[in-house]
C-alpha positions in Angstrom: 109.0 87.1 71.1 112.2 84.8 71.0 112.9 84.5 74.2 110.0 84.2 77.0 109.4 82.8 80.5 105.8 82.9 82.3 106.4 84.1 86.1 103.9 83.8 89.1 104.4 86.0 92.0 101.7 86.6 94.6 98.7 86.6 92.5 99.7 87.6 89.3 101.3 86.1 86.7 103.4 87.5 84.0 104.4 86.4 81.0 107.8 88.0 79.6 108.8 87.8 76.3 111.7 89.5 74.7 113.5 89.6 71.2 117.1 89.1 73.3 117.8 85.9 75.5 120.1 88.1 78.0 117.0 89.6 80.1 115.1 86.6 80.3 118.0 84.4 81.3 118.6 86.9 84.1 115.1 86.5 85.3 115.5 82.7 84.8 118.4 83.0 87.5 117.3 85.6 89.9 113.5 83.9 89.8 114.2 80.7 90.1 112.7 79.3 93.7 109.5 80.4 92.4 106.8 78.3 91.5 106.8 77.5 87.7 104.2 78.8 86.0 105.1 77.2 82.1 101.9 77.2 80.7 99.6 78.8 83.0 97.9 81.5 81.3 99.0 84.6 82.3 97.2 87.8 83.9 99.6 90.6 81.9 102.2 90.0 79.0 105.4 92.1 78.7 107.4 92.6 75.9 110.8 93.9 75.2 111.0 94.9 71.6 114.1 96.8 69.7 112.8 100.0 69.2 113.7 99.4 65.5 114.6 96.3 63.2 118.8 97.8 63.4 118.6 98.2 67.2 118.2 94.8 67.7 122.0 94.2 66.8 123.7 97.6 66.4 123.6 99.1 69.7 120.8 97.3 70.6 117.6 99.6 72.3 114.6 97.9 74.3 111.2 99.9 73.9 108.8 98.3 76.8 105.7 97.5 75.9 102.7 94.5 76.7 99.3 94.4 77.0 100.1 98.1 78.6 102.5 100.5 77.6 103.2 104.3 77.5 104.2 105.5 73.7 106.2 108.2 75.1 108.6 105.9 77.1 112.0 106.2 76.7 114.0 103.1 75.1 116.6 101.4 77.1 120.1 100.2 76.7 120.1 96.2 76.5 122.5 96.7 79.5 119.7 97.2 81.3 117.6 94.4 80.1 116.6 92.8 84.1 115.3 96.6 84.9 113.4 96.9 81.8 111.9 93.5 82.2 110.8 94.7 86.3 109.8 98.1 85.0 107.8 96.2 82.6 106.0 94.2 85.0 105.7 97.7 87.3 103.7 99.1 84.5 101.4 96.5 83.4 100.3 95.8 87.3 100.3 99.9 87.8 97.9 100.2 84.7 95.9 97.2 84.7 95.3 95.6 88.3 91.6 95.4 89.5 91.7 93.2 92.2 93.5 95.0 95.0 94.1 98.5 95.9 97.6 99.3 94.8 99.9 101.1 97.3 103.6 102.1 96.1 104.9 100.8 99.3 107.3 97.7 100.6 105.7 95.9 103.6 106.8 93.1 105.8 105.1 90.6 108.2 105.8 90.1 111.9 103.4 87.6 113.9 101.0 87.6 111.5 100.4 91.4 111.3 102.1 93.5 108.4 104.6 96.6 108.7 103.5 98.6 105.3 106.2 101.3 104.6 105.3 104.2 101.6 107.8 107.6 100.7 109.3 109.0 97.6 112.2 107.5 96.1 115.5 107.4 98.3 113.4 107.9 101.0 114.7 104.1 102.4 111.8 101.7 102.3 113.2 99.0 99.9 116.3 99.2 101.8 114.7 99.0 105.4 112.3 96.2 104.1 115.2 94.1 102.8 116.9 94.5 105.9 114.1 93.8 108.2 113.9 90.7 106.1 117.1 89.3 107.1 116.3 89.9 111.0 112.9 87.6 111.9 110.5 89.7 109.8 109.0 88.2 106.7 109.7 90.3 103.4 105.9 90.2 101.2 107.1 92.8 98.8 108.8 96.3 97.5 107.0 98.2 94.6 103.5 97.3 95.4 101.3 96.9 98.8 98.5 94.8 97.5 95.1 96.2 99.8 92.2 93.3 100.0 89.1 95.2 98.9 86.9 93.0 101.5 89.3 91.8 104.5 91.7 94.7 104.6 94.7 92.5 104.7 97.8 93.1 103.0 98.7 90.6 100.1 102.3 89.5 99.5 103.8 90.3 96.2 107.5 89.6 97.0 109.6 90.6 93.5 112.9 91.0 93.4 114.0 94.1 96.0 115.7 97.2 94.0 118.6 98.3 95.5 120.0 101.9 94.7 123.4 103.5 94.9 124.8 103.4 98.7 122.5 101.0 99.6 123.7 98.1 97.1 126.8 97.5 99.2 124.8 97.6 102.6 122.1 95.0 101.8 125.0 92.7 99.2 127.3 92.5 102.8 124.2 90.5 104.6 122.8 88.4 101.9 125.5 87.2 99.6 126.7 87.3 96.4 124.3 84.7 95.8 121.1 86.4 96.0 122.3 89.8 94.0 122.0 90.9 90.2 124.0 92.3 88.3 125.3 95.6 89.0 123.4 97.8 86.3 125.1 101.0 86.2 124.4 105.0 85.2 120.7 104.0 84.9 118.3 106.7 84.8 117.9 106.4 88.9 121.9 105.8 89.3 123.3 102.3 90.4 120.8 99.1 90.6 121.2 95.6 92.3 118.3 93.4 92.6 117.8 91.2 95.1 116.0 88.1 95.3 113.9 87.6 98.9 114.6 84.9 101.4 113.3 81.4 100.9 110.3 82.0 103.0 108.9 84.9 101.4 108.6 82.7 98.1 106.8 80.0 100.0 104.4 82.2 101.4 103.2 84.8 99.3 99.9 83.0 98.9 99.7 84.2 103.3 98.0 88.0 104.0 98.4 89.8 106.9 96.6 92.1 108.8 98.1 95.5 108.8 99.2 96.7 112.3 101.6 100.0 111.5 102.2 102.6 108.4 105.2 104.1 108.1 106.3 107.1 106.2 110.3 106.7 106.5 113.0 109.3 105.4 116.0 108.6 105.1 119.2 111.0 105.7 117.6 113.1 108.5 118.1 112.9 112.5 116.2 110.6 114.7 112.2 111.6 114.9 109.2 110.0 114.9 105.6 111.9 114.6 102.5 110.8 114.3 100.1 111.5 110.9 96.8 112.7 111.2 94.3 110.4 109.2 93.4 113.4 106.6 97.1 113.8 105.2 97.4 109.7 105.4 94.3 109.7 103.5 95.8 112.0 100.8 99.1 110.7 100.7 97.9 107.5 100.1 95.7 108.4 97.2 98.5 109.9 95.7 100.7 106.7 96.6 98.1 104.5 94.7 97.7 103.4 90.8 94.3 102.1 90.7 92.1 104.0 93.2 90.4 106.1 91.3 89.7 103.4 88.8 88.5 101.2 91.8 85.9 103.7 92.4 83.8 103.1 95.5 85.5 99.8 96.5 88.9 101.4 96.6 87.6 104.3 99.0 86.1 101.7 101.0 89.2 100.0 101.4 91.0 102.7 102.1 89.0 104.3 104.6 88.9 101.5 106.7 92.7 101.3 106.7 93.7 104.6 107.4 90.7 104.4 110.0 92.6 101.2 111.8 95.9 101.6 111.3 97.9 103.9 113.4 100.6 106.1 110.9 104.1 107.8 111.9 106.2 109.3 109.7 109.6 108.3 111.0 113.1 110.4 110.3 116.1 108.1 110.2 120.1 108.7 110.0 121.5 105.4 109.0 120.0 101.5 108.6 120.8 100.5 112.2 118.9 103.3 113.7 115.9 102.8 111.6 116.0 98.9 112.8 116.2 100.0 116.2 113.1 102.4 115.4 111.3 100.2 113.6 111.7 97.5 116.8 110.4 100.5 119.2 107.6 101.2 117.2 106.3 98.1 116.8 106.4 96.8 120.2 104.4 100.2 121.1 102.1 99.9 118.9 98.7 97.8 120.2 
């Protein structure tokens, strides 16, 4: 590819390459506290390729591929060049980690234990982990929990936070113009902003924590907390997870143990504010 930049976050490291200078001087921008990885060898490669020799001028379209890819992906407007670069980086990690169990899930650290939050889409986690991260918590990541096969701790792997729709102008009011994207509009999940995490989530996503609370938020629904029986959290979270069944009999280890020590509620929220109140509650009941 043309255009490339090598990226470490947590512990993987990506290496993006792309036939158009516009995603990778995005990255460039939005990634640039973190460590610099030029020429480290890298654990995945991504590519963003024109889906045919005219589409890299005329109407330009980005097929996704690396060293992992899905034929039957749609192409993507160059508009959208950051996203396809992050969905990229999504699918290599969701098809080709081994050392962690991966959990769709943000999570945040407080005291040295770790809030992990997992839901569908819209259902407010990025959102309530961004915000949590601009009030004492530390922010360790959005797309992907990373479980330690051996000492159950939660590994950081703080991206760039996705930002959808209502929740763009929420989170861009606290942080700043300064730590936003660029507005990618009509994408196949609506508006997206990304946001780049506070200082100290950079500098310490080589820390784990140990996870103290699991949350299942939704968002749009009056005030109400429940606890989750360990069966459903058990299920939910195999279906929350890219590489358990490939993990075999380490990954059920590891996820045993955590749905065995770590007390889940499923938590109904109306608005950010009340879920930060909640989420403060919570915690400080929880042993």
């Amino acid at each position: 590819m043309k255009h490339a930049l090598t990226l470490g976050i947590g512990p993987a490291t990506f290496r993006i390459g792309s036939a158009w200078a516009q995603p990778i001087e995005q990255l460039a921008r939005l990634y640039s506290d973190y460590p610099d990885q030029s020429g480290a060898t890298a654990d995945f490669t991504v590519r963003l390729q024109p889906t045919n020799l005219l589409r890299r001028w005329v109407r330009p379209s980005i097929f996704i591929t690396g060293d992992h890819g899905l034929a039957d992906a749609a192409p993507m407007s160059l508009a959208h060049g950051l996203l396809a670069a992050e969905m990229g980086m999504n699918l290599q990690m969701a098809l080709g980690w081994r050392r962690h169990l991966l959990l769709h899930a943000s999570s945040v650290e407080k005291d040295g234990r770790a809030l992990v939050m997992t839901g569908e889409s819209g259902s407010g986690k990025s959102t309530l982990a961004a915000m949590l991260g601009e009030r004492g918590w530390r922010f360790m990541g959005d797309e992907f929990a990373l479980l330690d096969l051996d000492s159950g701790a939660i590994l950081p792997f703080p991206r760039l936070v996705s930002l959808k729709n209502r929740a763009i102008d929420v989170v861009a009011g606290e942080v700043g113009e300064g730590r936003m994207g660029p507005l990618l509009a009509a994408t196949a999940k609506g508006d997206i902003r990304h946001m780049v995490p506070r200082a100290d989530a950079v500098a310490r996503m080589g820390q784990g924590a140990v996870p103290k609370l699991l949350l299942f938020p939704r968002f749009g629904h009056a005030a109400d907390v429940r606890a989750v029986g360990q069966g459903e959290v058990f299920m939910r979270l195999t279906q929350a997870s890219t590489n358990y069944v490939a993990l075999g009999e380490p990954g059920f280890a590891a996820l045993t143990r955590f749905v065995t020590h770590v007390p889940a509620r499923a938590m109904d929220f109306p608005s950010g504010p009340d879920a930060i109140a909640m989420v403060e509650r919570l915690w400080d009941e929880t042993a």
